[in-house]
C-alpha positions in Angstrom: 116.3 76.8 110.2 113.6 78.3 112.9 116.1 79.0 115.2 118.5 80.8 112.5 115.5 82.9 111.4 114.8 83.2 115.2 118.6 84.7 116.0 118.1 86.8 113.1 114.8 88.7 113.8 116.2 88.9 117.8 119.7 90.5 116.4 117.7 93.1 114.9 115.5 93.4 117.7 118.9 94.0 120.0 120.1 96.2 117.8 117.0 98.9 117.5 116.7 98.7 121.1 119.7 99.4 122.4 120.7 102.3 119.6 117.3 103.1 120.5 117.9 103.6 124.6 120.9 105.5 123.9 118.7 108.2 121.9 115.9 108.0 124.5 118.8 109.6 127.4 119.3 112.5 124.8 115.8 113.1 124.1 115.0 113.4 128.1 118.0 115.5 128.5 117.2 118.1 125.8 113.6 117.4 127.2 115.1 118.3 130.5 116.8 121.7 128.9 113.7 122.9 127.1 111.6 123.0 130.3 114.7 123.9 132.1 115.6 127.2 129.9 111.8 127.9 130.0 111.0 128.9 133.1 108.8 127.3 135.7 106.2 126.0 133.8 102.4 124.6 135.2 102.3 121.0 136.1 100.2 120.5 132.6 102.5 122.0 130.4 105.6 120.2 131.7 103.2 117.0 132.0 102.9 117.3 128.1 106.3 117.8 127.5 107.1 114.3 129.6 104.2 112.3 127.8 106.0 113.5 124.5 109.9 112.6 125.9 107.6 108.9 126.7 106.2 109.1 123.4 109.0 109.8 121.3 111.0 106.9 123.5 108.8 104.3 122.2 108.7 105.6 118.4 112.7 105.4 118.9 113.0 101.7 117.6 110.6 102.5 114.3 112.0 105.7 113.6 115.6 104.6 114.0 114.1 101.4 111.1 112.6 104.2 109.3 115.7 106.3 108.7 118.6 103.8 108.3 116.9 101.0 106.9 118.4 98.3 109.0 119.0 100.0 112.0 122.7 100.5 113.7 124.5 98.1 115.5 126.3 98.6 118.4 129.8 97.0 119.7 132.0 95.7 116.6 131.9 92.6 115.3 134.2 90.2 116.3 137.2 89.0 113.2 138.5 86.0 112.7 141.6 85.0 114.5 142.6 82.4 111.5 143.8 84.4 108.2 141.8 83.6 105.3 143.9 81.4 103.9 144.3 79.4 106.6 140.5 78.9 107.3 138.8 76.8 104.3 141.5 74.2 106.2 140.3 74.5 109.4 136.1 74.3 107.8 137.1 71.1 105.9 139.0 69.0 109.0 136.1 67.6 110.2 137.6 65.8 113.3 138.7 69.2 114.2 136.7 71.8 116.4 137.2 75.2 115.7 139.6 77.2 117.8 138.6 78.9 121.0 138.9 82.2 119.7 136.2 81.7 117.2 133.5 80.7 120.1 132.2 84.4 120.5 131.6 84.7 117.1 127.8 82.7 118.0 125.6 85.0 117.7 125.1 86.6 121.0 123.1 89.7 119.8 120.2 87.4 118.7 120.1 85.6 122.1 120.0 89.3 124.0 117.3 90.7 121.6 115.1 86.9 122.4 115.7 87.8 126.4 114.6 91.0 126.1 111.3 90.0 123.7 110.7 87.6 126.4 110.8 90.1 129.3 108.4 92.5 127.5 106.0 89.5 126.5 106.2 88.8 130.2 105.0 92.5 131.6 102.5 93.1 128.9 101.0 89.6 129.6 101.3 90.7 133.7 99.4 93.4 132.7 96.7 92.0 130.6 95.9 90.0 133.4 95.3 92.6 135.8 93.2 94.4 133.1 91.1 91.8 133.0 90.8 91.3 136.5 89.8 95.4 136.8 87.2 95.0 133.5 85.8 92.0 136.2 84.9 94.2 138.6 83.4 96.8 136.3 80.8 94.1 135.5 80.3 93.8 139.1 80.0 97.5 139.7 77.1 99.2 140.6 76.1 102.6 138.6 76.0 105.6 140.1 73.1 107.6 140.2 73.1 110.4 142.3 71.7 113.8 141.1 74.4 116.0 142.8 77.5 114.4 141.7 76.0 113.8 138.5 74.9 117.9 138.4 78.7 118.5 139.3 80.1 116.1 136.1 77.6 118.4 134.0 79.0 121.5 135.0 82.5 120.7 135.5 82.0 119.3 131.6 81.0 122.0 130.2 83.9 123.7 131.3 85.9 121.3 129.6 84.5 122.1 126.0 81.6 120.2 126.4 83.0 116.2 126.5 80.9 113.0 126.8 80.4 112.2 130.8 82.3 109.0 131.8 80.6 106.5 133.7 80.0 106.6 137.8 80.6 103.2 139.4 80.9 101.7 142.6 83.1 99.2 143.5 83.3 97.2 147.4 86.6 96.2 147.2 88.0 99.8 145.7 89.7 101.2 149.0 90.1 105.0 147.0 88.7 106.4 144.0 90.8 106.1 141.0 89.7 106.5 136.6 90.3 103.3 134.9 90.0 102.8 131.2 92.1 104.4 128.1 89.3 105.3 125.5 86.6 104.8 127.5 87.2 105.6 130.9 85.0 105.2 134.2 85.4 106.7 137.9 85.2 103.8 140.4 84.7 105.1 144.1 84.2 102.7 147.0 80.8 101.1 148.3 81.3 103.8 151.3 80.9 107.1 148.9 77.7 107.7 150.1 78.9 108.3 153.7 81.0 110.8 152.7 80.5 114.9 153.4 79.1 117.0 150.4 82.6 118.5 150.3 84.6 115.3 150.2 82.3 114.5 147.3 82.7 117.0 145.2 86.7 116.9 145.7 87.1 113.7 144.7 84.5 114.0 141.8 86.5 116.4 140.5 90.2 115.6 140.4 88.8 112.2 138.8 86.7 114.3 136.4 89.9 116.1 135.4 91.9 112.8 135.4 89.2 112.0 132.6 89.2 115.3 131.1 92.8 115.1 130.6 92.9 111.8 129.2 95.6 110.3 131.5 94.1 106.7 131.5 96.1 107.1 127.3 99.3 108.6 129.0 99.0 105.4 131.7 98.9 103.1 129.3 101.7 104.9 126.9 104.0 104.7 129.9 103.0 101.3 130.6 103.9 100.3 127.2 107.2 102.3 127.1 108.4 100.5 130.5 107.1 97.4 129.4 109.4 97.2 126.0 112.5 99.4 128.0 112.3 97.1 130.8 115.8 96.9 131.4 116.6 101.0 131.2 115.8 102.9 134.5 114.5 106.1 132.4 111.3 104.1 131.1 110.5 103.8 135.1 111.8 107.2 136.1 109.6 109.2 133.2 106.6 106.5 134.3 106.8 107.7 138.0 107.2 111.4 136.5 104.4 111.7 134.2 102.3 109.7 137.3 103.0 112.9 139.8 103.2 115.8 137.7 98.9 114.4 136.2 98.0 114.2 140.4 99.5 117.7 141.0 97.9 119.0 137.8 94.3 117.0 138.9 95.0 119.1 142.1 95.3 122.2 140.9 92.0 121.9 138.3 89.9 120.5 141.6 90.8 123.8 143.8 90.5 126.0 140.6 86.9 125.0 140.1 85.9 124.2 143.9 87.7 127.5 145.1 88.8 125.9 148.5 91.8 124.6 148.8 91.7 123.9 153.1 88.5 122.0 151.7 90.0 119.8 149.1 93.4 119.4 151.2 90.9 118.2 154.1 89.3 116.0 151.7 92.7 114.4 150.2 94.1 113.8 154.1 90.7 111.5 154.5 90.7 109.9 151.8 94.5 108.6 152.3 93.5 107.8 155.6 90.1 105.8 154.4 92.9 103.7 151.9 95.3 103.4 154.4 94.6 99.4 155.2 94.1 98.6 151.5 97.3 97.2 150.0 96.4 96.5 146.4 95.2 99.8 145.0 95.9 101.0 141.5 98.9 103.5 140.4 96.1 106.3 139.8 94.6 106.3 142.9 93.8 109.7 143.9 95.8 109.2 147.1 98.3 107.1 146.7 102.3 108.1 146.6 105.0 109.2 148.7 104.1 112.6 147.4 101.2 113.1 149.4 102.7 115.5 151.9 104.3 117.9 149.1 100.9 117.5 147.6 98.9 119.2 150.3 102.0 121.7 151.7 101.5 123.1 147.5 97.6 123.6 147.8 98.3 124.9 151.1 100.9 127.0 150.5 99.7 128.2 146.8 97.6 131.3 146.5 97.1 131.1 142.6 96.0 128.4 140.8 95.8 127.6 137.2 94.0 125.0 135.1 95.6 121.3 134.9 94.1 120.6 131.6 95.5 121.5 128.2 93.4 122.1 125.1 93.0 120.0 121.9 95.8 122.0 119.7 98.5 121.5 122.1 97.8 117.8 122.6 98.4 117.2 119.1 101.6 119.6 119.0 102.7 117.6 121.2 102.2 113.8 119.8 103.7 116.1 116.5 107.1 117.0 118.5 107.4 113.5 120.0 107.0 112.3 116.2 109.5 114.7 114.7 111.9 114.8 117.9 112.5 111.0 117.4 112.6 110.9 114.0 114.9 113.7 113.8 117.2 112.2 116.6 117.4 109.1 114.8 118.7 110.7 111.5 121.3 112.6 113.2 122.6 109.4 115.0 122.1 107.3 111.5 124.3 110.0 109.5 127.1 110.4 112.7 127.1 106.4 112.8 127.6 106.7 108.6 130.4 109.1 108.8 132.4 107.0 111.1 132.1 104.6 108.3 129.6 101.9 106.8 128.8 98.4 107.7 128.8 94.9 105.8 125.9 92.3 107.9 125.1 88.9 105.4 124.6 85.6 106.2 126.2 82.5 103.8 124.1 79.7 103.4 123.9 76.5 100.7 121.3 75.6 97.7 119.1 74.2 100.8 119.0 77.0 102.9 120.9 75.9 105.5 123.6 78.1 107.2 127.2 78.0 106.5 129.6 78.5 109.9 133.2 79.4 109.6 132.9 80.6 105.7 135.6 83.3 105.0 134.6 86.5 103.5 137.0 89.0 102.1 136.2 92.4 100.9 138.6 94.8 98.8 138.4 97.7 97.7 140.2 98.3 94.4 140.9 102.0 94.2 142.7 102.5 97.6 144.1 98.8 98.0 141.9 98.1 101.6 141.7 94.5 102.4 139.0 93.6 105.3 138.0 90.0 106.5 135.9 88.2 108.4 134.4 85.0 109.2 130.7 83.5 109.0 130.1 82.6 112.6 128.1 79.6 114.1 125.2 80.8 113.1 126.4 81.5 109.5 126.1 85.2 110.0 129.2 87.8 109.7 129.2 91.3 110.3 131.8 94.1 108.9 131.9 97.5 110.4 134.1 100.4 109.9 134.3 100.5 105.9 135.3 103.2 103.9 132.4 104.2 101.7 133.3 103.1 98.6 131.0 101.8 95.4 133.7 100.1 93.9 134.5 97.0 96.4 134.5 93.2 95.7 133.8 90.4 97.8 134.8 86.7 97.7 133.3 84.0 100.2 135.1 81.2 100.4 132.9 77.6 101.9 134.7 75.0 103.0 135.8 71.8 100.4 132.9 71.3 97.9 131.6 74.8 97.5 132.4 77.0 94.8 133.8 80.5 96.1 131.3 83.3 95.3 133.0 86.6 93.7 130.4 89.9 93.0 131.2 93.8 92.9 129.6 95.7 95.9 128.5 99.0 96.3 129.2 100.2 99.9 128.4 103.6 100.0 125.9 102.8 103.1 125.1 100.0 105.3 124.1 97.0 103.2 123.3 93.3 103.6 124.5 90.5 101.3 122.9 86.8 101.5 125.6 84.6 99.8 124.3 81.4 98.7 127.2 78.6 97.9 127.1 76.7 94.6 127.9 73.2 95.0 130.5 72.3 92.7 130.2 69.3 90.6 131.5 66.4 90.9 133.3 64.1 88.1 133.9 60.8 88.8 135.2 58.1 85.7 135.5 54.4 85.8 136.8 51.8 83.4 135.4 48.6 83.0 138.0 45.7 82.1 137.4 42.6 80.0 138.7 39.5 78.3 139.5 40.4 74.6 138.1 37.4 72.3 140.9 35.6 70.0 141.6 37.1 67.1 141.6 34.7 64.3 144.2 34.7 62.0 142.9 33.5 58.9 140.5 36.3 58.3 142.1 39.1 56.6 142.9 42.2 58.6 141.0 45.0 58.1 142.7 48.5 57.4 143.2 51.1 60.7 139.8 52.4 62.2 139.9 56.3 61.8 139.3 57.9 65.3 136.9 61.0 64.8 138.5 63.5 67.1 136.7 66.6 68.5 137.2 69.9 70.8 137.3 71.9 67.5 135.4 75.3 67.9 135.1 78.2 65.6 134.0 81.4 67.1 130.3 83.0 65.7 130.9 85.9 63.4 128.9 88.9 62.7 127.2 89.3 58.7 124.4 92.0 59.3 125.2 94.8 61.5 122.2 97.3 62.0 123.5 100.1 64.4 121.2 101.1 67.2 119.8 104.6 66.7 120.4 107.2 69.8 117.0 108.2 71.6 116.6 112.1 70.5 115.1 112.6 74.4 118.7 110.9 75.4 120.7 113.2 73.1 119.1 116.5 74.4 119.4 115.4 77.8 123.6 114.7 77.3 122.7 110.9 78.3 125.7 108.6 77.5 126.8 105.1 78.8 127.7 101.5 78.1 125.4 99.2 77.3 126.3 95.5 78.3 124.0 93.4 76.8 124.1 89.3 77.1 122.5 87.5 74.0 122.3 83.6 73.0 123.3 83.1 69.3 121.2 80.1 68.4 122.7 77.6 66.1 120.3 79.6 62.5 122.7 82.4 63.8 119.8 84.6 65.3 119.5 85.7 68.3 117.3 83.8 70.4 117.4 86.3 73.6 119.1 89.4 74.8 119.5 90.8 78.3 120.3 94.1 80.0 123.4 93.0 82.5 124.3 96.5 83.9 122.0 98.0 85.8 122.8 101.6 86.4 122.8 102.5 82.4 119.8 104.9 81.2 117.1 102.6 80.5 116.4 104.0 77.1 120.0 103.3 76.0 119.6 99.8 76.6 116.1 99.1 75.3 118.2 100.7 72.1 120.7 98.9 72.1 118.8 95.5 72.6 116.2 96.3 69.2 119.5 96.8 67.1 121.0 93.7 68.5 117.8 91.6 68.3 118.0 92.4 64.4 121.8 91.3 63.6 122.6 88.1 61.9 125.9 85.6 62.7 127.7 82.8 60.9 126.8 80.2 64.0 129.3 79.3 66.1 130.5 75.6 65.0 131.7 73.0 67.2 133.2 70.1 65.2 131.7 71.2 61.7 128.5 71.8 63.4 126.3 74.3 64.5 125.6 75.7 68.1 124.5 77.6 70.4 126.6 80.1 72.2 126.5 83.3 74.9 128.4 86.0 74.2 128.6 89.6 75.8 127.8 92.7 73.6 129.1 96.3 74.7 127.5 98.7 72.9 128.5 102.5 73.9 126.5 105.2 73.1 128.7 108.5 73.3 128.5 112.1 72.5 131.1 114.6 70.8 
């Protein structure tokens, strides 16, 4: 029963994700348009637009839950290759196996969607564990207390509207200078940071400064996150190496803005690759670290204008606002294509204990245009039927295998449902006759007359003596409300009704409340069964119409 439940939650899990990777190569695309039709845009600006493509790939999954309810499955599910006739015979040979062709019917999708759980439990834990091994060394660090570079945060602060200074620490084992921390972040620079020129100083101070200001240690760990749940697709680790370049070029151009030397700051980023040059474990975000590093200084070389790498409050949030509405709008348009190229039937049969039941037929039809579909319950006791009509006027009918009783309901399938059959057990009759020795009659008693035989199965039908009629609700009347009321009432054996229920469901609910005080007040002549009284159901339609 785990393991069902386990298949089930990792089918859904398959399904989100991979509807959900197919959205996240349009939303880079049109991500890739938009900057594309705009113009050459400063590192910050298309920075932001990349952080939102990252954020609105990991909302993908909810939003596509959000908008279709169940989310869309991909590939078709696989039918039955024994008609439905055919297969209650093969469920109830049980020295038979079930035909080949019915082996990929186990549910596969579940399996995938575990894997893929199991690969993103495995990087998130990877990267807890470096965390923790980083948050180690912070309580190791030594603070940083030097008046200049401290003067330099102030300043370069204030230019930044005035945000909380992070922590200065120093590290032995750092190699380069890199920001670490999400919320709360610190700048780590190596035990040697005291060697180095004023100039180097305030270079590095201030691309990490802007690293903080620009709250990249959030976009680390979004991208992170993103890669660590799309593990398999190669755009989670393309927009993660993106986002990583275009925040260094963007930390680049807010140090040379402020310092106003670029030969300076280009000197100071050639040492301090060369100082980290023998260290092979250094974080992602160290300030020198990358293939890049040549384009890097050839730009701040090259550049003779230089603009500021940060971006201000309002468009951070216009920009978690477009990741939220570019998902949630991507995943509506997929959800209403997918629905226009028809709806889809997922369920699961099962009996009174819960436990699946494989190789269950299940037939839908729809009455009004004669369509027949069929399927079977796989291993797992799950069946899946895509490509329907939308229709609200379809019946299904699972058939078990020998000793179940077939389950028949109306359907409305005007968008993707699910139906959880559960399997009545039918019941079982069994008669025996016990045979004796009959004792010797004796003869000289007289012999008593024939011994009437009191026979039975004679039923009269409960008939209606007080009628009150139900009154139509004025509200009802102005509004033009009309419908059928089915109502289900137990005539008790005094010939009152002992209960009345609503059956329909999609009747006003003031007709029916109606309709049940009228019926709660008529009287019967009791049903009899044998000359006496009894209880019976019976089904009341009361129709309330307008001229």
């Amino acid at each position: 029963m785990i393991a069902t439940i386990a298949l089930d939650f990792g089918s859904g899990f398959f399904d989100a994700l991979l509807g959900s990777s197919v959205r996240a190569i349009v939303l880079a695309l049109a991500t890739w348009l938009v900057l594309r039709l705009a113009g050459r845009q400063r590192p910050a600006v298309e920075h932001g637009a990349w952080t939102a493509a990252l954020l609105g790939m990991l909302l993908l999954p909810l939003t596509s839950l959000a908008s279709s309810g169940a989310g869309l499955s991909h590939g078709v599910a696989l039918e039955s290759a024994i008609s439905v006739l055919g297969a209650p015979l093969v469920a109830q040979a049980g020295s038979l196996t079930h035909p080949a062709a019915e082996i990929p019917t186990s549910n596969w999708r579940g399996i995938c969607g575990l894997l893929f759980m199991l690969g993103t439990v495995i990087l998130l834990a990877r990267r807890l564990i470096a965390q923790r091994r980083v948050r180690r060394l912070l309580h190791q660090a030594e603070p940083v207390e030097c008046p200049v570079l401290e003067s330099l945060a102030r300043s370069s602060l204030n230019a930044a509207a005035g945000r909380e200074s992070p922590r200065l620490v120093s590290i032995p084992g750092a190699g380069a200078p890199f920001v670490y921390g999400a919320l709360r972040p610190a700048i780590v620079l190596p035990s040697e940071w005291s060697s180095w020129s004023p100039e180097k100083q305030q270079a590095v101070l201030l691309h990490e400064l802007a690293h903080v200001f620009r709250r990249d240690g959030i976009v680390e760990a979004l991208a992170a996150l993103v890669a660590s749940v799309f593990w398999f697709h190669p755009l989670a680790y393309v927009l993660k190496r993106r986002v990583r370049a275009l925040a260094e070029i963007a930390c680049d151009d807010h140090a040379v803005l402020v310092s106003r030397d670029r030969e300076a700051y280009a000197e100071a980023l050639l040492e301090v690759a060369r100082d980290c040059r023998g260290y092979r474990t250094l974080p992602m975000t160290a300030m020198a670290r990358g293939k890049s590093l040549g384009r890097r200084i050839e730009r701040i070389l090259g550049k003779t204008r230089f603009e500021s790498g940060l971006l201000s409050t309002a468009v951070a949030r216009c920009v978690v606002v477009v990741a939220l509405v570019a998902s949630l709008a991507l995943s509506c348009v997929t959800a209403a294509f997918a629905q226009s190229r028809g709806v889809a039937l997922t369920g699961s049969v099962q009996d009174p204990s819960g436990a699946r039941v494989p190789w269950a037929s299940v037939v839908l039809t729809e009455g009004d245009k004669d369509l027949s579909e069929a399927t079977t319950s796989g291993a797992d006791g799950s069946f899946r039927i895509e490509g329907l009509e939308p229709s609200a006027s379809y019946q299904v009918e699972v058939h078990g295998p020998v000793g179940f009783v077939s389950h028949r309901q109306a359907l409305d399938l005007t968008s993707n449902a699910r139906l959880d059959v559960t399997l009545a057990m039918k019941r079982v009759v069994e008669a025996i006759v016990v045979s004796g020795t009959r004792p010797a009659r004796d003869r000289s008693q007289p012999r008593s007359g024939r011994r009437r035989i009191r026979v039975g199965g004679n039923v009269r039908e409960a008939r209606l003596v007080h009628h009150t009629p139900a009154t139509y609700p004025p509200d009802a009347e102005r509004e033009g409300v009309t419908g059928t009321v089915v109502l289900e009432a137990v005539i008790g054996a005094d010939g009152k009704p002992a209960s009345v229920a609503t059956v329909n469901s999609i009747v006003d609910g003031r007709l029916a409340d109606a309709a049940a005080r009228a019926v709660r007040q008529w009287r019967y002549d009791p049903a009899l069964l044998n000359g006496r009284p009894v209880e019976v159901t019976m089904t009341i339609h009361v129709a309330f119409e307008l001229p």
